[in-house]
N, C-alpha and C positions, 0 to 999 in steps of 0.2 A: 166469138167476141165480136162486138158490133164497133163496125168504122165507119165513118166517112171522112171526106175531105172538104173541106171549105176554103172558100177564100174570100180576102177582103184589103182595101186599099193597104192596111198595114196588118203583120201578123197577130197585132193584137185584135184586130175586126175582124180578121179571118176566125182568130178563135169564139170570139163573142160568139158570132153567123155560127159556126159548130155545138156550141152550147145552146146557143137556142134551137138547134134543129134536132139537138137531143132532148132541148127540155130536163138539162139538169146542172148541175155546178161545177167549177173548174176543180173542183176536187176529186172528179167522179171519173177524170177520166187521165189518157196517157197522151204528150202532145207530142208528133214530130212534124218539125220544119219543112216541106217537101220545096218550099222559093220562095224566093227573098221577093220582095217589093223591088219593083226597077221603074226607074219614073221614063226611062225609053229621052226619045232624041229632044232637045231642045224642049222635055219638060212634055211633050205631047205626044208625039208618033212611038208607038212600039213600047207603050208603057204595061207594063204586066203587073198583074196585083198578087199577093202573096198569097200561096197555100199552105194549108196543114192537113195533119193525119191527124184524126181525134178517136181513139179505142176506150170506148164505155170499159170502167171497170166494174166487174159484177158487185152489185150488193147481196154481202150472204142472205140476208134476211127477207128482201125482195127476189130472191131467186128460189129462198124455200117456200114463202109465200104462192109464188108463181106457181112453182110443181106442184102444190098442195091445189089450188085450184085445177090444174089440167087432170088432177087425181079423181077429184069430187066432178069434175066434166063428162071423163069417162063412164062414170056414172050415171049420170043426167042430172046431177046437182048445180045449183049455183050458189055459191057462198060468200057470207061477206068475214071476213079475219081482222081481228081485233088484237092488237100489240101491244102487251106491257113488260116492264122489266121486274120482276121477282129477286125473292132469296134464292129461287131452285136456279134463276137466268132466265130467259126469254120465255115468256109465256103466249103463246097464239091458240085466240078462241076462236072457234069456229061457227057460225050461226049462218042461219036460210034456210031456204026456203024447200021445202020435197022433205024425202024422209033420212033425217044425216044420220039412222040409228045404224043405215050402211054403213057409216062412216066408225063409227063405234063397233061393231060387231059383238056377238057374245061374249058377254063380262070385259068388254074392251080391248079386247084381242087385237082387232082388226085397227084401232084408234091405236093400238102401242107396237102396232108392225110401222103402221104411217108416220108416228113418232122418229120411228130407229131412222127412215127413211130420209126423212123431213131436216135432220140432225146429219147426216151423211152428206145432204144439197150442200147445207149449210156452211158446212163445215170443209168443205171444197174448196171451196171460193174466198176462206175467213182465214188470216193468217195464225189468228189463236183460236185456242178450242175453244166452241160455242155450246151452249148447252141448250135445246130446246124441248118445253115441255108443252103439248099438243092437249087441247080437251076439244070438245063440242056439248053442246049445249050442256055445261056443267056438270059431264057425265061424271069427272073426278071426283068432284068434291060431293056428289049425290052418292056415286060409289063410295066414298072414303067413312061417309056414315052411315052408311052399310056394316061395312067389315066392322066398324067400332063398336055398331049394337050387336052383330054377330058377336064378336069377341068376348063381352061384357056375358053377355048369352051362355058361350061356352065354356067359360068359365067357372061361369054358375052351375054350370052341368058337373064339369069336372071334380068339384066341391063336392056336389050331393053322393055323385056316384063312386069317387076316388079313383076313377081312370082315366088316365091320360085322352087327350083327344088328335086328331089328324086330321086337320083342313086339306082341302083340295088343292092342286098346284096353283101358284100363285107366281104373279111376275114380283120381281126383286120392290118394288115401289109397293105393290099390294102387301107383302110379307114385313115392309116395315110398318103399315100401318098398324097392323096387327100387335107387331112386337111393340112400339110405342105405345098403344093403349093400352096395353097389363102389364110395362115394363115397373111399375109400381106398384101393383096388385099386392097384397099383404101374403095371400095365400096360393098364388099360381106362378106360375113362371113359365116362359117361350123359349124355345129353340128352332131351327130350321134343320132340315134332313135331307136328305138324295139331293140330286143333281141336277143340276136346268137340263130342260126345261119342265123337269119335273119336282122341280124341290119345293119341300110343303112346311108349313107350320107347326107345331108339335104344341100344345095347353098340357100343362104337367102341374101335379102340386109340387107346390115349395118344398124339401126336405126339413 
């Protein structure tokens, strides 16, 4: 945790001087008294001015921010992160500059380990549980129509052939995409089988 101490004729300009030497709002942080203002002898000699302790309290979301770029650092990435609030809960994009498909890895593996991570920072520092969902260059939602023509695809197989089908393992987000696009299908219907991190999709006809 980050402190320092300031001081200033009165403990409230002591705090000001602290706040601007962190460059954030008095909301942001924890205040203790460490001395009083003393005006000293006849108003002159021996006058002391007031100090405080001022402890930055972490921002979950600027601290998962943070680790996310020391992440992409390691790397040799530099990236700029993009903040909004969703239905799913906090959504950070990632964009820059190099190749961020590192950052993604095969079929997003490597982008939904740095999710769990990212979600862990966060959720540290956050007195309620925080949800955050991670992309880079709109690898999801390019992903997500993917899987839907996939599905639509196998479906159609499933039809002509009459045998069931078995997608490859899939993370729990991938496997709802799935189920959500043929959850109304007339003639097929979804289920999930085995066990993380191996559990897979099943395409079956309807009975």
């Amino acid at each position: 945790m980050k402190k320092i101490i300031a001081s200033g004729k009165t403990v409230e300009d002591a705090v000001r001087n602290g706040l601007s030497q962190l460059q954030v709002t008095e909301d942001r942080v924890k205040q203790v008294v460490l001395e009083q203002p003393t005006k000293g002898f006849f108003g002159l000699f021996g006058a002391k001015e007031a100090k405080v302790e001022l402890e930055l309290i972490p921002d979950p979301m600027l601290e998962a921010e943070q680790f996310l770029r020391e992440v992409a650092g390691t790397m040799g990435l530099q990236v700029n992160i993009d903040r909004k609030q969703t239905r799913e809960g906090t959504h950070l994009s990632v964009t820059g500059s190099g190749d961020l498909g590192m950052l993604i890895g095969r079929r997003g593996q490597t982008l939904d380990a740095l999710q769990y991570l990212v979600n862990i920072v966060a959720n540290r520092y956050s007195d309620s549980h925080l949800r955050i969902v991670l992309d880079a260059e709109d690898f999801r939602e390019r992903r997500r129509k993917t899987l839907a023509d996939l599905s639509d695809r196998l479906a159609g197989r499933v039809i002509r052939t009459r045998k069931e089908v078995v997608l490859e393992p899939m993370s729990p987000h991938e496997r709802k995409v799935i189920h959500s696009q043929l959850q109304n299908h007339p003639k097929v219907k979804t289920f999930s089988k085995g066990d993380e991190p191996n559990r897979r999709v099943v395409i079956a006809l309807r009975q």
